[in-house]
C-alpha positions as CSV (number, residue, x, y, z in Angstrom):
1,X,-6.7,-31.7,-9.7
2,X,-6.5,-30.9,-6.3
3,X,-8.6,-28.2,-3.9
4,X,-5.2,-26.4,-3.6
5,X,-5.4,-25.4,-7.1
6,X,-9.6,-24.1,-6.8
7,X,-8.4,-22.5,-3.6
8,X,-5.2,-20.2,-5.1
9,X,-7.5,-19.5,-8.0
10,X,-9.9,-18.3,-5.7
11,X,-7.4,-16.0,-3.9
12,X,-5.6,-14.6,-7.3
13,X,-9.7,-13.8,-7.8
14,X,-9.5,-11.9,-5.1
15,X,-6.1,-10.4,-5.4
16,X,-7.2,-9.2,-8.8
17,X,-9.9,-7.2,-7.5
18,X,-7.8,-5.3,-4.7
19,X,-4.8,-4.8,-7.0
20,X,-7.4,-3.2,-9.6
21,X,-9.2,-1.3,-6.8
22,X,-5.6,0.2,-5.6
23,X,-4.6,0.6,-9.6
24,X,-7.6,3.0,-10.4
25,X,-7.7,5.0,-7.6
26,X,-3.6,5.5,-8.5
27,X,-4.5,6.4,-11.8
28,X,-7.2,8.3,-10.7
29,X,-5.3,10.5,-9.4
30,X,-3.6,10.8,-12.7
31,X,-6.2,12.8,-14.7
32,X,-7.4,11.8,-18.3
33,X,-4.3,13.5,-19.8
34,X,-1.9,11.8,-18.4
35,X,-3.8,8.3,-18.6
36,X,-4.4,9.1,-22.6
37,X,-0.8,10.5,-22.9
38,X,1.2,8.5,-25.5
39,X,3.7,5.9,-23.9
40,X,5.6,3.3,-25.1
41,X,3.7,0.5,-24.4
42,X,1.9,-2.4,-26.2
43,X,-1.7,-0.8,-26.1
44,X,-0.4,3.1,-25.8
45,X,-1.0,4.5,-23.1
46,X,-2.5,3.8,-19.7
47,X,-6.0,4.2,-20.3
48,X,-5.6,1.6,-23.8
49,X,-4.0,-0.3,-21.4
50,X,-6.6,-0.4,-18.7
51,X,-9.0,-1.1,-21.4
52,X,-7.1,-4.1,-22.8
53,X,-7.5,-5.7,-19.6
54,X,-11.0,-5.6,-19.4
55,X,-11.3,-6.9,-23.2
56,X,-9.2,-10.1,-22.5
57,X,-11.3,-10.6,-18.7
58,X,-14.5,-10.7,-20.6
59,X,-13.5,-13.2,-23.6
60,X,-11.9,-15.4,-21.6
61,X,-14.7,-15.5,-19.3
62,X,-17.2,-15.9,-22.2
63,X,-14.8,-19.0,-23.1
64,X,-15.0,-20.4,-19.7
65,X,-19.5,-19.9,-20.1
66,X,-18.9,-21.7,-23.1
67,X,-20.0,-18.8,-25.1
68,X,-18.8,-18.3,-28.6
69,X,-17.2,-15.1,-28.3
70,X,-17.3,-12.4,-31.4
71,X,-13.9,-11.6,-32.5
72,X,-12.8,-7.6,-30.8
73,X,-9.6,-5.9,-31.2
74,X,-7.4,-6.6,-28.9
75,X,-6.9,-2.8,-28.4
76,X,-10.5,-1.6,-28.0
77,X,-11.4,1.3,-26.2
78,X,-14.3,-0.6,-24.6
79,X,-14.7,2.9,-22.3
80,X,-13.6,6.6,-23.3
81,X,-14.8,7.5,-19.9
82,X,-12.5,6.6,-17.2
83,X,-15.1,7.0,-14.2
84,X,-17.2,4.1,-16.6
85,X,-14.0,1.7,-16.8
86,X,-13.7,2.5,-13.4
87,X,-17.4,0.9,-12.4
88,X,-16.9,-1.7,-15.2
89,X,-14.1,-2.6,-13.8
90,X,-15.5,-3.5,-10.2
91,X,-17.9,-5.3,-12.1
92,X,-16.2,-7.2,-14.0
93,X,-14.2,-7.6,-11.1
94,X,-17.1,-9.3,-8.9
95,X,-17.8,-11.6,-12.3
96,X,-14.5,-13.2,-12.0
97,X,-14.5,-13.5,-8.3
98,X,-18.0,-15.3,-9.0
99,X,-16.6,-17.1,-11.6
100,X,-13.5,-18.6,-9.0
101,X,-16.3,-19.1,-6.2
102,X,-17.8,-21.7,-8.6
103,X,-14.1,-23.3,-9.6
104,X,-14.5,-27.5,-9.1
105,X,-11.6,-30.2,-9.6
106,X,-14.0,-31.7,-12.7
107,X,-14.2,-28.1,-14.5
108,X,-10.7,-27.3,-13.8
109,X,-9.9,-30.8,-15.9
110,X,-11.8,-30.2,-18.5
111,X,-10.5,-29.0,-21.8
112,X,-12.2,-25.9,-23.8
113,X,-11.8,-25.5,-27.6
114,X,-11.8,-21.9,-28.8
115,X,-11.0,-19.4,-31.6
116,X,-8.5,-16.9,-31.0
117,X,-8.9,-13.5,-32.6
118,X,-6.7,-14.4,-36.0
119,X,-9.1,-17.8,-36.5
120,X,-7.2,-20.1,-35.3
121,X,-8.8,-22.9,-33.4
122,X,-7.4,-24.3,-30.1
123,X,-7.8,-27.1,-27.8
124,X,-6.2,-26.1,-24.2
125,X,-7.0,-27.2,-20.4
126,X,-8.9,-25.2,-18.6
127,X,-6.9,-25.3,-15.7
128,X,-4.0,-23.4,-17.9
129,X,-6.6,-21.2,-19.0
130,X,-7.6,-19.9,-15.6
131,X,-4.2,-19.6,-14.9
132,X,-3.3,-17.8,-18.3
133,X,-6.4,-15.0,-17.3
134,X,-4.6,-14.0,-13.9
135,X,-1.2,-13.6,-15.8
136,X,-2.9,-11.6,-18.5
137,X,-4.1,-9.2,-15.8
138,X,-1.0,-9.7,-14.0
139,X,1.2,-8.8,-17.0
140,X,-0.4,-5.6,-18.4
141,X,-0.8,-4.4,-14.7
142,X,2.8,-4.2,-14.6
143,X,2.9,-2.2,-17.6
144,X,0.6,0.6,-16.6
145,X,2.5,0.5,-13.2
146,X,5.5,0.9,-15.5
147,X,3.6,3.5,-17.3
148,X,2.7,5.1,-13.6
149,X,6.4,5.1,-13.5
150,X,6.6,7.7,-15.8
151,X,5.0,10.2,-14.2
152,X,4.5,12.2,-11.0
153,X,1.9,10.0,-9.6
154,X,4.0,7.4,-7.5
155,X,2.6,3.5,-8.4
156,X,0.8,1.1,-5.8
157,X,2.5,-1.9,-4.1
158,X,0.8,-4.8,-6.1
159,X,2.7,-7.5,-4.6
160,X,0.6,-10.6,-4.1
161,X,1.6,-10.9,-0.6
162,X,1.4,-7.1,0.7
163,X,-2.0,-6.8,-1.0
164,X,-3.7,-10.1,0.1
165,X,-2.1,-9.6,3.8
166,X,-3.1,-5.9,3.9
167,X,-7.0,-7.3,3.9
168,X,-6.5,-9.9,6.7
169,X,-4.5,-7.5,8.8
170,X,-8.2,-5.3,8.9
């Protein structure tokens, strides 16, 4: 396991949090009705999206405490409010920034043994894991900028590169 690896988990850490700072103040501009509105989409609509993120952030990083984590619908509605998603998210944000900032080659080796949410019990490397979380986020970003798509609200640029560069060009 190499410092390379801790390091680009460390900047998708960081990434995460300015792609969801420039995703919510997108959909912000949105209004609840057209976050709530029905799309086609896996979690049904933006704001079940947005939501779906933040339940998979928190088990996986209960998982990587080595907390046993109490099985929760995938689809959730963790927060009605958006304004509260919108703080919970910054939060949970500055958890997993926390969590890369303590990243180490012997952790990153390691294995963790979990349930998954239908029972089944698996053995994976954490390394894999910590990758899997940032394509999670990754992934169902796309969708709600999909979803954004859809509407008259024009989506962010969320590529890696134009949103890491955009903060060391400050």
């Amino acid at each position: 396991m190499s410092d390379s690896l801790v390091n680009n988990f460390q900047r998708l850490a960081k990434y995460n949090t300015l792609a969801n700072r420039r995703l919510f103040e997108t959909c912000a501009r949105l209004g609840d009705a057209g976050r709530r509105k029905a799309r086609p989409a896996f979690f049904g609509s933006i704001h079940g999206t947005l939501n779906h993120i933040m339940v998979g952030d928190r088990i996986w990083l209960a998982r990587f405490a080595g907390e046993e984590v109490p099985s929760i619908n995938l689809d959730a509605i963790l927060y009605e409010d958006f304004d509260e998603l919108r703080g919970a998210r910054a939060f949970e944000d500055e958890r997993i920034e926390t969590f890369a900032s303590g990243l180490d080659k012997e952790f990153l080796g390691g294995k963790i043994r979990y349930v998954n949410n239908e029972g089944k019990i698996y053995v994976d490397p954490v390394d894999l894991l910590v990758a899997h979380l940032f394509n999670h986020q990754t992934h169902h970003r796309g969708q709600v900028h999909d979803m954004l798509t859809q509407t008259n609200v024009p989506p962010p640029v969320l590529d890696l590169h134009r949103v890491i560069k955009s903060t060391l060009d400050r």
